[in-house]
C-alpha positions as CSV (number, residue, x, y, z in Angstrom):
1,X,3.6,22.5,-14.4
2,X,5.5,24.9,-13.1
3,X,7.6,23.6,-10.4
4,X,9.3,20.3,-9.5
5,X,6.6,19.4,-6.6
6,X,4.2,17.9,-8.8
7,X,5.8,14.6,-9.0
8,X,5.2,14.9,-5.1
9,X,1.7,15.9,-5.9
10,X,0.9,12.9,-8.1
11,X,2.6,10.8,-5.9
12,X,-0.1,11.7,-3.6
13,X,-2.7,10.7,-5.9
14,X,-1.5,7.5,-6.7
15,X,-1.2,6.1,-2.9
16,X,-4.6,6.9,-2.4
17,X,-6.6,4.1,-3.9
18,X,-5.0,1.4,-1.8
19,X,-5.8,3.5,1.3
20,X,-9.1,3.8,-0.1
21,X,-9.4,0.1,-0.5
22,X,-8.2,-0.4,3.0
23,X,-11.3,1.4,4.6
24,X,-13.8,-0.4,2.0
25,X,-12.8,-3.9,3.3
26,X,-12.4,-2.7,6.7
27,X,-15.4,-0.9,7.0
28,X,-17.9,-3.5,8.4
29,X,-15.5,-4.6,11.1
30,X,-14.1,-1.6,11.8
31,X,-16.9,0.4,12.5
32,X,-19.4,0.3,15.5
33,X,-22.3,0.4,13.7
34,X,-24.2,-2.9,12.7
35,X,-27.0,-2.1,10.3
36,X,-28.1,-5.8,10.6
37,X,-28.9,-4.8,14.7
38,X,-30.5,-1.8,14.4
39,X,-33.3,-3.5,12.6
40,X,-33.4,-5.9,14.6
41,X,-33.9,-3.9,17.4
42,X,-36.4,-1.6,16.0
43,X,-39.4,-3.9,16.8
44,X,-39.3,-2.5,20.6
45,X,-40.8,0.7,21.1
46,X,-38.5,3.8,20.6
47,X,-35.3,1.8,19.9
48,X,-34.8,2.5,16.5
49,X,-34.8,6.1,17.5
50,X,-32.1,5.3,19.8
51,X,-30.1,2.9,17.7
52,X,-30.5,6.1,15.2
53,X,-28.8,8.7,17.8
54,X,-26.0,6.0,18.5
55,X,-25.1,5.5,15.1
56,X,-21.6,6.9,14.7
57,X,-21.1,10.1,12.1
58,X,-19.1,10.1,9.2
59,X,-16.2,11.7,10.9
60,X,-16.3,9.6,13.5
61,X,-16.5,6.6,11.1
62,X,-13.5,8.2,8.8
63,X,-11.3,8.7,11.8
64,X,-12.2,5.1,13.2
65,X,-11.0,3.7,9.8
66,X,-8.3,5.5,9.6
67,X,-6.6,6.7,12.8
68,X,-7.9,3.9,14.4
69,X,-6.5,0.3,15.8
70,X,-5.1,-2.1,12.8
71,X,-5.4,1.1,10.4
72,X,-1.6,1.0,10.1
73,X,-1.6,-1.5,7.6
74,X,-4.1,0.4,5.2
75,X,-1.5,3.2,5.5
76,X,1.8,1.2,5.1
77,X,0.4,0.5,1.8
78,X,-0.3,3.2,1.0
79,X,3.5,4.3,1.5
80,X,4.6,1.8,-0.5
81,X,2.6,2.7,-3.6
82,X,4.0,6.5,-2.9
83,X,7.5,5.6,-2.6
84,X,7.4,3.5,-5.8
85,X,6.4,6.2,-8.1
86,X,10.0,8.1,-7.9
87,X,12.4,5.1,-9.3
88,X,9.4,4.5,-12.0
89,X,8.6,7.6,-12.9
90,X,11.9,9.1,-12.5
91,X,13.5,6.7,-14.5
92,X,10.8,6.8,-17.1
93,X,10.8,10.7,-17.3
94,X,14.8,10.7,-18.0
95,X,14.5,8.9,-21.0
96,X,11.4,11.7,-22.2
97,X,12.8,15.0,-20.9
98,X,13.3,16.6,-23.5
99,X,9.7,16.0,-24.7
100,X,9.1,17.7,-20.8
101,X,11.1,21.0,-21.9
102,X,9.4,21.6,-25.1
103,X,5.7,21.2,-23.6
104,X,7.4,23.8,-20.5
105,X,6.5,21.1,-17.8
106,X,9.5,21.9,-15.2
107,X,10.9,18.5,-13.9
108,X,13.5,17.0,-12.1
109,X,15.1,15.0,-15.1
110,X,16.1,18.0,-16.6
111,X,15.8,20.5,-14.1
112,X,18.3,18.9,-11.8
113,X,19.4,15.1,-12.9
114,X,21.6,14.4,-9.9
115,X,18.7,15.5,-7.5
116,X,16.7,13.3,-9.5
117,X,18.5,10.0,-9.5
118,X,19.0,10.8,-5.3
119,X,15.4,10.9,-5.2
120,X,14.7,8.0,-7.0
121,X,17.2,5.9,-4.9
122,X,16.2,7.3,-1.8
123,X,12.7,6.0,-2.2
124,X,14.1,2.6,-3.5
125,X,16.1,2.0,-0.2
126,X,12.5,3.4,1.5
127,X,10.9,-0.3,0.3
128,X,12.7,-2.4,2.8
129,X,11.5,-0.3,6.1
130,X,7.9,0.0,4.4
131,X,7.8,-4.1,3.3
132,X,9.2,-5.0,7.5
133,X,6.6,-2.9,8.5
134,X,4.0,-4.9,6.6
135,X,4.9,-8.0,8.8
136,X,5.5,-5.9,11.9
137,X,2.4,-4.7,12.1
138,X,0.0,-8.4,11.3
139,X,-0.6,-7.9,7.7
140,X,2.1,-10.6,6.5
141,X,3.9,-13.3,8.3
142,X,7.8,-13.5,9.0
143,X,8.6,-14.7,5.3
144,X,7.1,-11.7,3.7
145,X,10.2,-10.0,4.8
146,X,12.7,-12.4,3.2
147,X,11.2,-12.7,-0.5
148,X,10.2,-8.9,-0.6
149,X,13.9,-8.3,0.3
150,X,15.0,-9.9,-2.4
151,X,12.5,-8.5,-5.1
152,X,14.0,-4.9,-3.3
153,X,17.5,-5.2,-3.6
154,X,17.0,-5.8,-7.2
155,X,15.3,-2.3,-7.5
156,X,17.3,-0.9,-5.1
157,X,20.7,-2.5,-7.5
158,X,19.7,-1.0,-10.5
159,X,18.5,2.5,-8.4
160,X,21.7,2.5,-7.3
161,X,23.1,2.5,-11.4
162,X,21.1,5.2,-12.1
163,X,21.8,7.1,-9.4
164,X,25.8,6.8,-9.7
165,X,25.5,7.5,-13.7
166,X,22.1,9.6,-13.8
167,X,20.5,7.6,-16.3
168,X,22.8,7.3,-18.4
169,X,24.6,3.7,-19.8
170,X,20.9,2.3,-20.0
171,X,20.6,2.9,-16.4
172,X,17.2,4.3,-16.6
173,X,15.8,2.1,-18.3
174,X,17.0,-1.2,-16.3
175,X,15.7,0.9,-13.2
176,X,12.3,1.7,-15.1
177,X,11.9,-2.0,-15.9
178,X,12.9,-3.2,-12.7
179,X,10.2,-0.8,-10.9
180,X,7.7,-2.2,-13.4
181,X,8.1,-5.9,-12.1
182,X,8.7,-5.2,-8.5
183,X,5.8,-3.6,-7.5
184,X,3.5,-6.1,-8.8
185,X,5.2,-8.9,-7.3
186,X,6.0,-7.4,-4.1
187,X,2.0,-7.2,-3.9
188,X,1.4,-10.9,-4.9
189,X,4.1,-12.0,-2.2
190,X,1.9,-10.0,0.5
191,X,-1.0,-11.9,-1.1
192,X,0.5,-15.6,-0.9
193,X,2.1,-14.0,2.9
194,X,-0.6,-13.0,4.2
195,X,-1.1,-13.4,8.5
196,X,-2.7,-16.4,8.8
197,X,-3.3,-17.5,5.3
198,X,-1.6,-20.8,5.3
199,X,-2.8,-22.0,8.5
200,X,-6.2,-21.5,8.0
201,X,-5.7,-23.6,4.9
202,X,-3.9,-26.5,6.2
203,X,-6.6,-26.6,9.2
204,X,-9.5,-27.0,6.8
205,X,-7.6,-29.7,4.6
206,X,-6.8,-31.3,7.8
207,X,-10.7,-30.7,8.8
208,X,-9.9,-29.1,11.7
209,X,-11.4,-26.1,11.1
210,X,-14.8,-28.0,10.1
211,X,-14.2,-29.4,14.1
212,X,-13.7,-26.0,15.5
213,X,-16.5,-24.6,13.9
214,X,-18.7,-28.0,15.0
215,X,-17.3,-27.9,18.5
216,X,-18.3,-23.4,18.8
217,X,-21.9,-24.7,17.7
218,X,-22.3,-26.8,20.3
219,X,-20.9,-24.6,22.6
């Protein structure tokens, strides 16, 4: 309340529950612990006592999920949803400031407007590097890169307005609107390019995969 850092602060907050989300789909591949074994092996004398000792701790388990191999995607997403709060809520603040100086909440849109449209830009251009690193990394394919750069630029177009007239000449409020719509679809386009999505489907419409699966039986 007192100082411009909260909008830092709650950008925090906000990246978190993809992160979060990250680890809970990850967690039963990622992790070396197989409850499903254990029980298994329990039936012999004094293994469960042993599967008990080897079972990792939560630490161990937190820093496997998220320090460990094919954790960079869970935090590349978790980049994206922090750099997207400054052009939304940036943009949407400007056009409510003054309701920001009369409850004494000190914030950028008032505070310091040019700062405030850098910030917001700045973060905008942040999307292209976050979105390649998406692909880069396995968690979209190649074409991920084109139509999220395209959704981008439009953000990055109208951050570029309301950094140049700070939020003035509707600026703000093409930049809030075009935040609203770009994170969603920028979400759904990692969705629909997602590594291996597509050729898993044409396989089993092809009934290849129902082959590979038949011929890994046998085998």
């Amino acid at each position: 309340r007192v100082h411009v850092v909260n909008t830092w602060v709650g950008a925090i907050v906000g990246a978190v529950p993809p992160l979060m989300g990250w680890c809970a789909a990850a967690g039963q591949c990622a992790t070396t612990y197989r409850p499903f074994a254990s029980s298994s092996s329990s039936s012999s004398g004094g293994s469960a006592a042993a599967d008990a000792s080897s079972r990792p701790g939560l630490w161990e388990e937190a820093q496997e999920l998220l320090l460990g191999e094919g954790s960079a995607g869970g935090w590349l997403l978790a980049a994206l949803l922090f750099a997207w709060q400054f052009p939304h809520f940036n943009a949407l603040s400007w056009t409510i400031r003054e309701e920001y100086r009369h409850a004494g909440y000190r914030m950028l849109c008032f505070a310091n407007p040019g700062m405030n449209a850098r910030v917001a830009l700045r973060y905008s251009l942040l999307m292209f590097p976050i979105c390649l690193g998406l692909s880069y990394v396995g968690v979209t394919d190649r074409g991920f890169v084109i139509t999220s750069t395209l959704v981008n630029a439009w953000m990055a177009r109208e951050a570029v307005r309301f950094w140049r007239y700070e939020g003035a000449r509707g600026s703000a409020r093409g930049l809030f609107w075009a935040s609203v719509w770009q994170l969603p679809i920028v979400l759904v386009l990692a969705m629909v390019h997602k590594k291996g999505l597509w050729e898993g489907l044409w396989r089993r419409v092809g009934g290849r995969g129902e082959e590979e699966e038949w011929e890994d039986g046998e085998g």
